[in-house]
C-alpha positions as CSV (number, residue, x, y, z in Angstrom):
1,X,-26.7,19.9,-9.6
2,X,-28.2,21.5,-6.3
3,X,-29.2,25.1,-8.6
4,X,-30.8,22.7,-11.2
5,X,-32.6,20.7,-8.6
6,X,-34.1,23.8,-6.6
7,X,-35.0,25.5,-10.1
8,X,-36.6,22.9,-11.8
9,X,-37.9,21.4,-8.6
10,X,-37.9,17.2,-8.9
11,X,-41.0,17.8,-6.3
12,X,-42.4,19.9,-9.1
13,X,-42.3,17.0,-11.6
14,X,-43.7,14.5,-9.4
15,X,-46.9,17.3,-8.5
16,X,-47.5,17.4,-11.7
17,X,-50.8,15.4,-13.2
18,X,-49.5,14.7,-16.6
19,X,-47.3,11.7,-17.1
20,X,-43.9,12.1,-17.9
21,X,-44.0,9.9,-20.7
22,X,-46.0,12.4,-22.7
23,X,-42.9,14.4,-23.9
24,X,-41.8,11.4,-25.8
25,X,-41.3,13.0,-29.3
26,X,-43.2,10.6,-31.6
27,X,-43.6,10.7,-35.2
28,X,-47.4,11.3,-37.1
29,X,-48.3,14.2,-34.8
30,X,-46.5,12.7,-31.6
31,X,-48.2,9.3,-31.2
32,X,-46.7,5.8,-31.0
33,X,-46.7,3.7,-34.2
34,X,-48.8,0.9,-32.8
35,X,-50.8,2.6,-29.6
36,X,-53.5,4.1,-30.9
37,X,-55.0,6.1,-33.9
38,X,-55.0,9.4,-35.4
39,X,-58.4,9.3,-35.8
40,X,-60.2,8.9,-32.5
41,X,-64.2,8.0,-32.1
42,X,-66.5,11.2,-32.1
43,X,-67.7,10.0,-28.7
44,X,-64.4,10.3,-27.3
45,X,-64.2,13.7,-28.4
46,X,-65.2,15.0,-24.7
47,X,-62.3,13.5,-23.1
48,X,-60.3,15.4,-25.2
49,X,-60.4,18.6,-22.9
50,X,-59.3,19.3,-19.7
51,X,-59.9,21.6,-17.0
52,X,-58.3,25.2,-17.4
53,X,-56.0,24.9,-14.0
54,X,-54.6,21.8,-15.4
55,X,-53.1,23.8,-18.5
56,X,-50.4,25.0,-15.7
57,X,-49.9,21.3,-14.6
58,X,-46.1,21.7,-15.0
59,X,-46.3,25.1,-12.3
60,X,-44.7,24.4,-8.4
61,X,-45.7,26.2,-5.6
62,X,-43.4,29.2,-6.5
63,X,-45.0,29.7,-10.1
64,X,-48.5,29.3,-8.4
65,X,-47.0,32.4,-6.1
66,X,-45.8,34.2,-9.3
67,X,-49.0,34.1,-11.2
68,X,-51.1,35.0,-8.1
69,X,-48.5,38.2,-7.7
70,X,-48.9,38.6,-11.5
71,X,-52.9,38.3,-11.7
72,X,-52.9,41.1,-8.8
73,X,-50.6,43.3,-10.6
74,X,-52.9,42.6,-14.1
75,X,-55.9,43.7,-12.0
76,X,-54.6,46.7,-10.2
77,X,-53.0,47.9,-14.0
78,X,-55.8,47.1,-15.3
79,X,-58.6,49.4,-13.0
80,X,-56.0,52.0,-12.5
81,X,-57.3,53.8,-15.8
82,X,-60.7,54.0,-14.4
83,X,-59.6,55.4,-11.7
84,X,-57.4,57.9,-13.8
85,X,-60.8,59.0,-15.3
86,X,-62.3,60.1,-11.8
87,X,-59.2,61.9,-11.4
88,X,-59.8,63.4,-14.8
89,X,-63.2,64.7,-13.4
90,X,-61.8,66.1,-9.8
91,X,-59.5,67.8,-12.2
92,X,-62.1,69.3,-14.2
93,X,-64.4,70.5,-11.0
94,X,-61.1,72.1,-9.2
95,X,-60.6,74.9,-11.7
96,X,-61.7,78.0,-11.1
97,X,-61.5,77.1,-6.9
98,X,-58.6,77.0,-4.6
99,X,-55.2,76.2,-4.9
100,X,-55.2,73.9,-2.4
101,X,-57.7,71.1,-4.4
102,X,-55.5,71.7,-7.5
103,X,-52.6,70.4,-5.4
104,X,-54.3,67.1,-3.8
105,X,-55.3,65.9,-7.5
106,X,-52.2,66.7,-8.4
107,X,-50.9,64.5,-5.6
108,X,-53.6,61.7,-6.4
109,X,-52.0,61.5,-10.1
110,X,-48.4,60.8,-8.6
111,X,-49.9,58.5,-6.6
112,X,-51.8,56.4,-9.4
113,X,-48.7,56.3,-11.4
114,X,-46.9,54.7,-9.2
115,X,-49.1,52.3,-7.9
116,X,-49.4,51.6,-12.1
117,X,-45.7,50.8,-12.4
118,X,-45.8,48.7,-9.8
119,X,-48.9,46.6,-10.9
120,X,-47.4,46.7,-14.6
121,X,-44.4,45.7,-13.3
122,X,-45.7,42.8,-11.5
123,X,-48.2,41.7,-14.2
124,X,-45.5,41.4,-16.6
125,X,-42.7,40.0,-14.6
126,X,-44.4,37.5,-12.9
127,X,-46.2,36.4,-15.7
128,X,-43.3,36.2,-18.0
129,X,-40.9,34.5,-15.1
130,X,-43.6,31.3,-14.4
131,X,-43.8,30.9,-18.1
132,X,-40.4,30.6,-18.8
133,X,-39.9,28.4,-15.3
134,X,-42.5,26.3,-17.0
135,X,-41.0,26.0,-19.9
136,X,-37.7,25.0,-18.7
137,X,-39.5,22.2,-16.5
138,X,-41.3,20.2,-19.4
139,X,-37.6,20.7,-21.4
140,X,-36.1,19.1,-18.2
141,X,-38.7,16.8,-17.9
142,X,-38.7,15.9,-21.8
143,X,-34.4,15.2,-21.1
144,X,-35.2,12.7,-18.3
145,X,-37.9,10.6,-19.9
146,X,-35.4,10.8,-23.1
147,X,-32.8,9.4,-21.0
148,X,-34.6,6.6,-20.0
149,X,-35.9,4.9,-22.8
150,X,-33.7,2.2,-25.5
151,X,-31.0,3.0,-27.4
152,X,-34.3,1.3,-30.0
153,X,-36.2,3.9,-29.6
154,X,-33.6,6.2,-31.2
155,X,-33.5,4.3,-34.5
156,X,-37.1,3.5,-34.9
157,X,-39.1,6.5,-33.7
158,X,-36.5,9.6,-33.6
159,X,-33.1,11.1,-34.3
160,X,-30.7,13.3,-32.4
161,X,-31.6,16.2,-34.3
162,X,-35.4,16.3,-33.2
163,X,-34.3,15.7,-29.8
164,X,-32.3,18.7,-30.0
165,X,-35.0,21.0,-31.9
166,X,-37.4,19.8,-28.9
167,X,-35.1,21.0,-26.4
168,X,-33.9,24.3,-28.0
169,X,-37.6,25.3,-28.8
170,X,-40.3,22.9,-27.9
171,X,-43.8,23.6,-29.2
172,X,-45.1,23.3,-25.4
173,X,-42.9,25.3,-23.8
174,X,-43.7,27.8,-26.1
175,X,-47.2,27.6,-25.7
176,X,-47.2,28.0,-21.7
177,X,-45.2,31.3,-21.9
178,X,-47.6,32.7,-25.0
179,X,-50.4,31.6,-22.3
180,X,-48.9,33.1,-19.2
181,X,-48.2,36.2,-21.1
182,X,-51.5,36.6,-22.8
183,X,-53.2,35.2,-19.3
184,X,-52.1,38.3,-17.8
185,X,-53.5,41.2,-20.4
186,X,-56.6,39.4,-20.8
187,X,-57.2,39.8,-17.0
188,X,-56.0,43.4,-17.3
189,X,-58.6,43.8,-19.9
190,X,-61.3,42.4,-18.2
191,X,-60.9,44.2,-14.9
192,X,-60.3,47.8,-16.9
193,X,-63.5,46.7,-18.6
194,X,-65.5,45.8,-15.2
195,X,-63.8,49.0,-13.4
196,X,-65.0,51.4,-16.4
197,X,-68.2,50.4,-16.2
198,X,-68.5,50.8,-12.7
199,X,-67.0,54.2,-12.9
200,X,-69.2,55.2,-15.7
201,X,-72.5,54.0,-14.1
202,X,-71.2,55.7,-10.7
203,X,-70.3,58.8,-12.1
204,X,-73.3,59.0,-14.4
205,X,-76.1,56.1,-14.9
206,X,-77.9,58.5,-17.0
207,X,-75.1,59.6,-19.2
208,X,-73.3,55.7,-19.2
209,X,-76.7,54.4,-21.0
210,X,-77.0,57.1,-23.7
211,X,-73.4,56.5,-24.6
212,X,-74.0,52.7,-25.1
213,X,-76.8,53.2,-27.1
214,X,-74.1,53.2,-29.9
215,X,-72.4,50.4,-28.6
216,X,-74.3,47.6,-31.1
217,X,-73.8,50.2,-33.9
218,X,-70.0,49.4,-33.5
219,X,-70.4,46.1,-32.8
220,X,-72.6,45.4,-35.8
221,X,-69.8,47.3,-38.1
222,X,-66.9,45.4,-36.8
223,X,-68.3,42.3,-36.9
224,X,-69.2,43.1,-40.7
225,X,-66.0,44.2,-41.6
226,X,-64.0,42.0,-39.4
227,X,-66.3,38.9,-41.4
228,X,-65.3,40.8,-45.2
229,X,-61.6,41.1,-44.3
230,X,-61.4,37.6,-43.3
231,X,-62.8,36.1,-46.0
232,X,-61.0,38.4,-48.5
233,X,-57.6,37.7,-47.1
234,X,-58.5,34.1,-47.0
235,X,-59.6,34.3,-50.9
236,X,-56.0,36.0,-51.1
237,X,-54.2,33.4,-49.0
238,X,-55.4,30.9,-51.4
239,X,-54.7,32.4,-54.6
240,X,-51.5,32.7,-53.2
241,X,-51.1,29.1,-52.8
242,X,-52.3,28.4,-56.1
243,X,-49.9,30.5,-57.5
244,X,-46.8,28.9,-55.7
245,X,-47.5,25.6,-56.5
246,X,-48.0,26.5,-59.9
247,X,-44.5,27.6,-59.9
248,X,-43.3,24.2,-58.0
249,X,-44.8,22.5,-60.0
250,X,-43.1,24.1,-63.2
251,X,-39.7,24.4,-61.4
252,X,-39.9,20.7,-60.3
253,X,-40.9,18.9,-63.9
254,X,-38.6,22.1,-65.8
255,X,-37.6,19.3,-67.9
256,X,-41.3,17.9,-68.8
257,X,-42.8,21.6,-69.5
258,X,-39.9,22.5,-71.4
259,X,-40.1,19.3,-73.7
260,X,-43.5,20.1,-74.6
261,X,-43.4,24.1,-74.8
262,X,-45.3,24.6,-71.8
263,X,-43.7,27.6,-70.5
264,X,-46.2,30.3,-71.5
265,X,-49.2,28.2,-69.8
266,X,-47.5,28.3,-66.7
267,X,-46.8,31.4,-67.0
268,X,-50.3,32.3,-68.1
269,X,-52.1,30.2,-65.0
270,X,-49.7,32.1,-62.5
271,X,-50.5,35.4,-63.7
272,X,-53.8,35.1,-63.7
273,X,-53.5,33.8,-59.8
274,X,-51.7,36.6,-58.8
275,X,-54.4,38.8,-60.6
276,X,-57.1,36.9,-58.3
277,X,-54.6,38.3,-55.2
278,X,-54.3,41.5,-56.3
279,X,-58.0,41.6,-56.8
280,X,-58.8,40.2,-53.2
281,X,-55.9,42.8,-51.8
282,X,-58.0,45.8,-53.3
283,X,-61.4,45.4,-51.9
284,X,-59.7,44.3,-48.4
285,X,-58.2,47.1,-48.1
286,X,-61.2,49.0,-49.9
287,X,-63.7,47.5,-47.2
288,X,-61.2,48.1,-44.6
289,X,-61.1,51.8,-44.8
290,X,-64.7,51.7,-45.6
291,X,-65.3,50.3,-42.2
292,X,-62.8,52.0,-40.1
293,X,-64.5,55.5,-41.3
294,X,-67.9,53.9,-40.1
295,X,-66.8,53.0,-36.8
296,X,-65.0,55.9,-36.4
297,X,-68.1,58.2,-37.5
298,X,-70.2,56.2,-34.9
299,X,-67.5,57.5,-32.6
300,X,-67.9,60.8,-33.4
301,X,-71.2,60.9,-33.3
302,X,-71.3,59.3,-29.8
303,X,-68.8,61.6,-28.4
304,X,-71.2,64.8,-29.8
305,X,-73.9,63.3,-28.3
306,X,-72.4,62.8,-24.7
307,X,-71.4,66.3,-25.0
308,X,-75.1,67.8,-26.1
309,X,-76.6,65.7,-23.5
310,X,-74.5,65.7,-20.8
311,X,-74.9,69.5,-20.8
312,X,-78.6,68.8,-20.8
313,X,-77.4,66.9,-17.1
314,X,-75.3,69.8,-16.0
315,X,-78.6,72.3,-16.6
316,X,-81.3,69.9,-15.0
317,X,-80.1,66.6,-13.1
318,X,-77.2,68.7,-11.3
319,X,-74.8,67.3,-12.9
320,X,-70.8,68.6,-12.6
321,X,-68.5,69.1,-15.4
322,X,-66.5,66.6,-14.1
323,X,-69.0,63.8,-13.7
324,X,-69.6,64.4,-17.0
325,X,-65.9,64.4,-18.3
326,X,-65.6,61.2,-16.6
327,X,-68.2,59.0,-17.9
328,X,-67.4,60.5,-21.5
329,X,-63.8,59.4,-21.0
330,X,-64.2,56.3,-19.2
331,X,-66.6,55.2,-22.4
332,X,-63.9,56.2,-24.8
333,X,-61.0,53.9,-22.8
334,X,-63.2,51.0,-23.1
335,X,-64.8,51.3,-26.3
336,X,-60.9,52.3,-28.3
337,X,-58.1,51.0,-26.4
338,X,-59.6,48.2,-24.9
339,X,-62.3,46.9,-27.5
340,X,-60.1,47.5,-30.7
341,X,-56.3,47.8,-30.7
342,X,-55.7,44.7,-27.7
343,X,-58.7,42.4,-29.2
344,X,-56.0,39.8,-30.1
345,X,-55.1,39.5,-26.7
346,X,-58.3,38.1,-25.9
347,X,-58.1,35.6,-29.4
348,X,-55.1,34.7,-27.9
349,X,-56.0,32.6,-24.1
350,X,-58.6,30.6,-25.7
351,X,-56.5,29.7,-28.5
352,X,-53.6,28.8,-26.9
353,X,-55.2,27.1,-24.0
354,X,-57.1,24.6,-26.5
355,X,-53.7,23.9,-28.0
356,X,-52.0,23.2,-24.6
357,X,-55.1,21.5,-23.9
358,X,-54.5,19.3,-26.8
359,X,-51.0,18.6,-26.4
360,X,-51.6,17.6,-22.5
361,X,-54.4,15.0,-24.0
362,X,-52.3,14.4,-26.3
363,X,-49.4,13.3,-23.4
364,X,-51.7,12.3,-20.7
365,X,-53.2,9.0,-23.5
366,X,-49.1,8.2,-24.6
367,X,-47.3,5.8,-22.9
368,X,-43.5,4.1,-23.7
């Protein structure tokens, strides 16, 4: 009783701003029978939101140490490959002079990948720790309340086997670890953003602003193909769900479609959903290599163009080779790894926190 006490912390419970009767499983979205509606007034939509720090209302003091360990080891992960582009650039200016410089970048790499295992330890550690310390306190706190209430309650409003789905793999908890988890990259996205920049404007100001120039170029084509594939796959999606209830449709009256020889029109009305499917697949993935070969052309053509005119810098503004490898490869971090392949990471906080935010309205308004 004394480990379960000190790891979910009753002190913990009682901090915490949401009442504990919020993790009452109810039926018809969560809600008791005769509190209150589904449908609320539109004016009360604004109360419907709560402030950001309240999303960890369930977090004791050492889960507020945790994330403040894990938010300094996102930030350090996150500017350490700015800072491996300035190394980049001492690397390109020491060759061809002494040893001795080749050796002290050298050093300076070793150094910046350890100080990166340690932030990327930290970030993910912490960040993954708190959110599964939070998650085992609103299960604990969900048994408690459980405990308390009628042997009534039981027969009216639940059954053991929603209890135990709750506590196996609530919907909460699982939403404050996807948070905490996707917390921490988005800061280590925004901080490798900030630090590239200020690298690249450092390095080069000059250089930095020629190389956005084709910055709404890619934004424009993403957005267009990001808007096509979305509505293609949705156009998919729902022939898809014409299709299968088509089919339970047939399979659930077999009897009625089979009395009146109705077999070949069912089969007719799925084929020709699937056909709408197939269609929508083909000009997704037609648009989607279209797309990709645009953005990466603008790439191209941006990366020819740093080169031609940062060689115009080297020849009249006294620019070095290295200043100019480091703004060219500083742009390519944040326009490829972090605009592109971790964008869902930064889909991922806001939608999560408005669906924690949701559920904590949603526990905060309940009452037993």
């Amino acid at each position: 009783m004394t480990i379960e006490n000190s790891f979910y912390g009753d002190s913990g419970l009682n901090e915490a701003s949401v009442s504990k009767s919020c993790l009452v499983p109810q039926k018809d979205g969560g809600m008791n029978r005769g509190d209150r509606n589904l449908e609320t007034p539109e004016g009360d939509e604004k109360t419907n939101k709560v402030p950001f720090l309240k999303l960890f209302a369930f977090a004791d003091p050492t889960d507020i140490l945790l994330m403040i360990a894990g938010t300094t080891g996102a930030i350090g992960n996150g500017i350490s490959m700015p800072l491996m582009t300035i190394l980049f650039g001492e690397l390109t200016d020491s060759f061809g002079q002494n040893q001795n410089n080749n050796e002290v970048v050298a050093l300076n790499f070793v150094y910046l990948g350890v100080g990166d295992v340690v932030s990327g330890f930290l970030q993910v550690t912490c960040w993954m720790v708190t959110g599964e310390r939070q998650a085992a306190r609103i299960r604990s706190l969900y048994l408690k309340t459980i405990h308390r209430l009628d042997i009534a309650f039981f027969d009216l409003e639940t059954n053991s086997g929603e209890v135990v789905g709750r506590m196996s793999g609530g919907r909460e908890g699982i939403m404050i670890l996807i948070l905490c988890v996707s917390v921490g990259k988005f800061l280590q996205l925004i901080s490798m953003f900030i630090g590239g920049f200020v690298v690249a404007f450092i390095r080069g100001w000059l250089l930095t602003l020629v190389m956005l120039s084709s910055l709404p170029l890619l934004v424009i084509a993403g957005a267009a193909v990001s808007l096509i594939v979305a509505n293609t796959a949705s156009q998919g999606q729902n022939a898809y769900a014409k299709s299968a209830a088509v089919v339970k449709q047939a399979i659930g009256s077999i009897r009625t479609v089979t009395s009146f020889t109705g077999e070949k029109q069912a089969m007719s009305d799925y084929d020709k959903f699937l056909v709408s499917a197939y269609r929508s697949g083909v000009y997704q993935g037609f648009v989607s290599g279209i797309g990709l070969g645009l953005i990466m052309l603008v790439v191209f053509c941006s990366y020819a163009l740093a080169v031609w005119f940062g060689g115009r810098m080297i020849l009249e503004n006294g620019y070095t080779g290295g200043e100019v490898v480091s703004v060219i490869v500083a742009i390519i971090i944040l326009l490829e790894e972090g605009s592109f392949s971790h964008f869902p990471y930064i889909i991922q906080v806001p939608r999560e926190g408005i669906s924690l935010c949701e559920c904590i309205c949603f526990w905060s308004s309940s009452s037993i």
